[in-house]
C-alpha positions in Angstrom: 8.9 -6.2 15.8 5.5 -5.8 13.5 5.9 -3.5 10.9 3.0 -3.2 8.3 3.3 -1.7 4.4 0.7 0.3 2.9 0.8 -0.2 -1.0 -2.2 3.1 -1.0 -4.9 3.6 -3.9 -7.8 5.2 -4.3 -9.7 1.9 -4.7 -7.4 -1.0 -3.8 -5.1 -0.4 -0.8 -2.3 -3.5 -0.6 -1.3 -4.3 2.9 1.3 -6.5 3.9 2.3 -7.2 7.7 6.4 -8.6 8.8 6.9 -9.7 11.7 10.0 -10.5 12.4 11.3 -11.1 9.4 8.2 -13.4 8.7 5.1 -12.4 6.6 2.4 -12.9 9.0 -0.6 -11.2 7.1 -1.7 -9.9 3.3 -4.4 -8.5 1.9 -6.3 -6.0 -0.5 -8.7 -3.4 0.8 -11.5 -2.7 -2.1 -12.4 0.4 -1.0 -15.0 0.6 -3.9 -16.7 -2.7 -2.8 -16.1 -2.3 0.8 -17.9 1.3 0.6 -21.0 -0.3 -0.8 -21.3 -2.5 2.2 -21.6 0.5 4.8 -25.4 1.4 6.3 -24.3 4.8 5.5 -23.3 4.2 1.7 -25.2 6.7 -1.1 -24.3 6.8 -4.5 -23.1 10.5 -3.6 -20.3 8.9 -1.4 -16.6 10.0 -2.7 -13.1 9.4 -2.4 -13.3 11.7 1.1 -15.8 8.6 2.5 -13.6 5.8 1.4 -10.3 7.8 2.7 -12.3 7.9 6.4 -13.5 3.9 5.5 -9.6 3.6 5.0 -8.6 4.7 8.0 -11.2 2.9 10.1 -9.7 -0.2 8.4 -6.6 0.3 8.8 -6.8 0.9 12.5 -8.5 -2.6 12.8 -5.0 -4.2 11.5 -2.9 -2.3 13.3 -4.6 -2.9 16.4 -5.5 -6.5 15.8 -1.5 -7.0 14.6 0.1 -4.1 17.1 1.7 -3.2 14.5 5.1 -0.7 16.5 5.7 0.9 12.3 3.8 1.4 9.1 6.0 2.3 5.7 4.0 4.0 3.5 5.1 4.7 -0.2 5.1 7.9 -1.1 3.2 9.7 -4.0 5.0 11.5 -7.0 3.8 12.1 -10.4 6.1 9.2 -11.9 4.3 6.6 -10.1 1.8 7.2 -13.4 4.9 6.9 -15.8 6.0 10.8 -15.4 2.9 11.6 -17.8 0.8 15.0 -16.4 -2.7 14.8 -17.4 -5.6 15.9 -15.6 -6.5 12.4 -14.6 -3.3 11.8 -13.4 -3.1 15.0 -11.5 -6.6 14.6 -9.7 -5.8 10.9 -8.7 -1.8 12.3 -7.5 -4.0 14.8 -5.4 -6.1 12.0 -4.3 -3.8 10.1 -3.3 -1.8 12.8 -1.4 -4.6 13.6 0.5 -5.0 9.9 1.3 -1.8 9.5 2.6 -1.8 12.9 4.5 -4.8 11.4 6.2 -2.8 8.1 7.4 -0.3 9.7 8.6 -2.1 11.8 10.9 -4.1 8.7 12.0 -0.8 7.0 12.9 0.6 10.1 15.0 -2.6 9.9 16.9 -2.0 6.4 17.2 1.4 6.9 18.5 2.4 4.9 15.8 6.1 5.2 14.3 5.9 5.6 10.2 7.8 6.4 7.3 6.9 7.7 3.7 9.5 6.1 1.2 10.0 6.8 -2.5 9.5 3.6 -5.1 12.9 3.8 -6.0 14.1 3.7 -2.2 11.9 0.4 -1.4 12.9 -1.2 -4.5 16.5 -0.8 -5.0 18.5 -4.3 -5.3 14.9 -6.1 -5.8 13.0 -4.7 -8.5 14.7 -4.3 -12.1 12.0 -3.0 -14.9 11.9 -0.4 -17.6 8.3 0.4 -17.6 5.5 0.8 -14.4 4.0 -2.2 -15.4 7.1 -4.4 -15.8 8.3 -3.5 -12.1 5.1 -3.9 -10.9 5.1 -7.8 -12.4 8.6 -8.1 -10.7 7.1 -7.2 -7.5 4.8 -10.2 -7.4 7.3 -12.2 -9.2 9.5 -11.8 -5.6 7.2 -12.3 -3.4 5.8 -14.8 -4.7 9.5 -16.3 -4.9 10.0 -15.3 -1.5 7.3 -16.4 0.6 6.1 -19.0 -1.5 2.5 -16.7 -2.8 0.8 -17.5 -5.7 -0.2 -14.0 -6.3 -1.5 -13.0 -10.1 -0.9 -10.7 -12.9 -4.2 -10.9 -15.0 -3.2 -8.5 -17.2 -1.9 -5.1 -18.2 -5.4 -3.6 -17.5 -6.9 -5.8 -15.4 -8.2 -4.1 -11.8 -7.6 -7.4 -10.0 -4.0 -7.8 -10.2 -1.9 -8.6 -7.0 0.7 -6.1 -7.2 -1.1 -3.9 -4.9 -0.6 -6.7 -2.2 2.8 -7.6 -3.6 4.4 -4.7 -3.4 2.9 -3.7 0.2 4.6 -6.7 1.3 8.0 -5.7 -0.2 7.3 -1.7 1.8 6.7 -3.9 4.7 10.0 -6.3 4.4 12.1 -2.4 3.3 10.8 -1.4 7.1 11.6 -4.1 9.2 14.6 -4.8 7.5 15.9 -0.9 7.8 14.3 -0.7 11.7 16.0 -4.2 13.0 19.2 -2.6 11.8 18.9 0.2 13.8 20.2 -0.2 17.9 
């Protein structure tokens, strides 16, 4: 069984592929460099253009793989540390829209999928007080795990690996729950 986790973003989407039981593939989408790239790209291009480059992507891998599930993490306010601005608002919107998007790819792809909470995919792995403490244990395990050498580069760094790291761990939460199942 193939079963692929979506760590989803606005700008860097982590992606981590299990098969049985084995990591198999890993990566990070940059949306915001991969956008630039496209014939089609204007400065006028939004977050709606790199959700559709998203899901062209994404249906790449899952073909490529054949990918049977997808786990997809599931967006709530406290994934930005419970606070409610107007940023974090707009970007909890984006991101809802994202994943609303996904999941309607996958039904079309006759694809099986679930949307888990943080809390759900980490419990028993990742122990932290803070966002960017559990997000540090993320690559910590996998990188423990599967013998990575991804890299925090810091607190506000873009280019950390936790995107990937913790797509790998929604991805190890799915096959682990769907090869229990009879």
């Amino acid at each position: 069984m193939i079963v692929m986790g979506l760590d989803n973003s606005t700008d860097r989407v982590g992606v981590g592929i299990i098969e049985d039981g084995k990591l198999i593939h890993y990566e990070c989408i940059e949306l915001s460099k991969l956008i630039k790239e496209q014939e089609w790209y204007t400065e006028a291009c939004d977050y709606l253009d790199r959700i559709m480059l998203l899901k062209e992507e994404l249906k790449e891998r899952i073909q490529h793989h054949k990918v049977y599930a997808v786990i997809l993490e599931d967006t709530t306010l406290n994934s930005f540390g419970g606070k409610s601005s107007s940023n974090n608002v707009d970007v909890l919107k984006k991101l809802t829209k994202s994943l609303g998007n996904i999941e309607v790819m996958l039904l079309e792809m006759d694809i099986a999928f679930q949307t888990v909470l943080p809390s759900e995919w980490r419990a028993g792995k990742i122990k932290g007080s803070d966002r960017i403490a559990k997000k540090k244990a993320a690559i910590k395990y996998v990188n423990d795990k599967y013998g990575l050498d991804l890299q925090w580069k810091g607190d506000s760094s873009k280019y950390n690996d936790d995107d990937i790291a913790e797509a790998i761990m929604l991805a190890e939460y799915g096959y682990n729950k769907l090869s229990k199942q009879p």
